[in-house]
Every structure is written in structure tokens, then in C-alpha cells.
C-alpha positions in Angstrom: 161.9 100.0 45.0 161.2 102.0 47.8 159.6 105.2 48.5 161.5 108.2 49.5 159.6 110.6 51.9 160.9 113.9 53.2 161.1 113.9 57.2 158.3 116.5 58.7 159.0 117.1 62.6 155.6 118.7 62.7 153.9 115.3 61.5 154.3 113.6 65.0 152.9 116.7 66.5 149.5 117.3 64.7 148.5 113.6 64.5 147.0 113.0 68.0 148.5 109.9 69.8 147.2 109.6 74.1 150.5 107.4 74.3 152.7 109.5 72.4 155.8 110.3 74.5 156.8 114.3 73.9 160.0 113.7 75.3 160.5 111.3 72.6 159.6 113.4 69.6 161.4 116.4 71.0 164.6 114.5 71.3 163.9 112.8 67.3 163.7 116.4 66.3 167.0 117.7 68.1 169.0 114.9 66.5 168.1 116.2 62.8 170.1 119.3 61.9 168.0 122.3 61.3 170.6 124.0 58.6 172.0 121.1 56.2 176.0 121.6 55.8 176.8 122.2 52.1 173.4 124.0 51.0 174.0 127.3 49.7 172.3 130.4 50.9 169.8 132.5 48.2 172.1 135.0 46.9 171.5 138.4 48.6 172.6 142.0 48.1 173.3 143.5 51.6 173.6 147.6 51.2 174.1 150.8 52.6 172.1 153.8 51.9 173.4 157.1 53.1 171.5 160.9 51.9 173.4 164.2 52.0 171.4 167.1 51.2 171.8 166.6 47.2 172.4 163.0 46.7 171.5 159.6 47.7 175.1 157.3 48.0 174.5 153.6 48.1 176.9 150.8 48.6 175.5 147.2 47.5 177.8 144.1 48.6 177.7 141.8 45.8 180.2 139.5 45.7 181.4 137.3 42.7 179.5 138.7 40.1 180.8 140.3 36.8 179.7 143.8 36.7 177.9 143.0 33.0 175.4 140.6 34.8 174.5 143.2 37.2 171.5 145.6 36.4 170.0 149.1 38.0 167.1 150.5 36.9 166.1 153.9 38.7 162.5 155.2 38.1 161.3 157.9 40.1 162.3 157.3 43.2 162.2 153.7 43.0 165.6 151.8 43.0 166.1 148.0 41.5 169.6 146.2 41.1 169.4 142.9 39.8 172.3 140.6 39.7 173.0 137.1 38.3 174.9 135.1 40.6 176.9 132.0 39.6 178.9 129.5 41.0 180.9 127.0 40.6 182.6 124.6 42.6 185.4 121.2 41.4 186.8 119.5 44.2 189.9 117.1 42.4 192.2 114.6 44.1 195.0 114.6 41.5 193.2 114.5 37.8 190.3 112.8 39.2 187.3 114.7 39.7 185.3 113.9 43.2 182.7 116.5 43.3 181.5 119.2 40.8 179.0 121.5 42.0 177.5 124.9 39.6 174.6 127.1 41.3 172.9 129.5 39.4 170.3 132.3 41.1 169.1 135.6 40.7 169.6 137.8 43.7 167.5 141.5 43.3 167.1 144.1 45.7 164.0 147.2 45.4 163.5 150.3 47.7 162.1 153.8 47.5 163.6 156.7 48.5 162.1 159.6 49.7 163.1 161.9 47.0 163.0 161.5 43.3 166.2 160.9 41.6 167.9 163.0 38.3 167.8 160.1 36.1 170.4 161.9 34.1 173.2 162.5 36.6 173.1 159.0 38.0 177.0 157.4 38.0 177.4 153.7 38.8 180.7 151.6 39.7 181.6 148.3 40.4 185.1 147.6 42.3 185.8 144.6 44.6 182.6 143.6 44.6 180.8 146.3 46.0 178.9 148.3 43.4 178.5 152.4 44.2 175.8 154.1 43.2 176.0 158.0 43.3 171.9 158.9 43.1 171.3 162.9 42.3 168.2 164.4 43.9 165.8 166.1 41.3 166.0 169.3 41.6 162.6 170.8 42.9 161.4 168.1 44.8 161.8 169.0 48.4 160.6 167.9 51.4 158.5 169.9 54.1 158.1 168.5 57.7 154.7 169.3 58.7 154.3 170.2 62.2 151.1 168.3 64.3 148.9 170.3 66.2 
């Protein structure tokens, strides 16, 4: 049986060979492709934050997800969403199955703002796949600019 090794470009680099032809390794590692067609990204949440002067409004872009396997804690003024990401994938030629593909992941997403947030006016919706968080600052907790000398 034989051995299956994963190709490391690096390997011809660090070994020192006087005779070793750069060119040559160069071109070896320009032939492999650096991004392997079919490999699925890790899941991400991509957002937008936006603060009016009582309220935090954040959009968070994720796609494909039912809105009961998505999560949002807010603590402070610490802000997690957590979603389970799954998909699937059947590829058929008639009633013959050719390829059947399932992914699984976890995609989460953490920041701070810069005000704390009323835990108890916090409203959350998910529509499209873009989930829309309305964030309430406390009241009380305001920010001074301090001017530098």
C-alpha cells in the first residue's frame, strides 16, 4: 500500500540543496492551485454597526440559517451571536445520486461597544437572512471626550 503525504511548497525551500534550481521550485509551486475548487469557506457573519444617540442598530448577514439556530447574548456592552450553519448539497443525474455533500460549522461573531446596552429593551429580527438587532443604550452611561493638554 502506499503512503499518502500532503504536498508542502515550503519543504524544497528550507532543506538546503547548492544544486537546487529556484526556478524550478518556483514554477512546481505555481502549477498547484493555492485555493482548491469545491472547499467551502468557514461560515462567517459579515455586519454592520451603526450608533444614533440612543441606540446601537446592527445588521448581521447570515445566510441560510433558521432563525432558532441562531443565538445573541448581550452582556454589558459585550455583544455575541452565534449561529449554526448547515448545508447540504445532492447532485442527481436522473434517480441516481452522483455526489452528496452535508457541512456542518459554527460561525460566531463578539465585539464591544462603547456604551452599555438596556438588556431589557433589546428587539431582535431575522428576515432574508439578515438578522437586525435594535441595541438600547443604558441610560446613565454617557460618554465625556476628554480634552489633551
Amino acid at each position: 500500500m502506499n503512503n499518502i503525504t500532503r504536498y508542502n511548497p515550503f519543504n524544497e525551500l528550507v532543506r538546503f540543496d547548492p544544486f537546487l534550481d529556484m526556478d524550478d521550485v518556483f514554477s512546481k509551486m505555481m502549477m498547484r492551485p493555492l485555493i482548491r475548487e469545491g472547499l467551502e469557506m468557514e461560515p462567517q457573519i459579515k455586519m454592520d454597526v451603526k450608533e444614533a444617540d440612543d441606540q446601537y442598530l446592527i445588521k448581521a448577514e447570515i445566510p441560510g440559517v433558521k432563525k432558532d439556530d441562531i443565538h445573541v447574548t448581550v452582556e454589558g456592552n459585550r455583544v455575541s451571536i452565534s449561529a449554526e450553519v448547515k448545508k447540504e448539497k445532492e447532485e442527481k443525474v436522473g434517480e441516481r445520486v452522483i455526489r452528496s455533500e452535508r457541512s456542518y460549522g459554527m460561525a460566531t461573531r463578539s465585539f464591544s461597544l462603547a456604551d452599555e446596552v438596556d438588556q431589557s429593551k433589546v428587539q431582535a429580527k431575522y428576515t432574508d437572512g439578515v438578522l437586525e438587532l435594535t441595541l438600547p443604550k443604558k441610560p446613565g452611561s454617557t460618554r465625556k471626550e476628554i480634552s489633551i493638554s
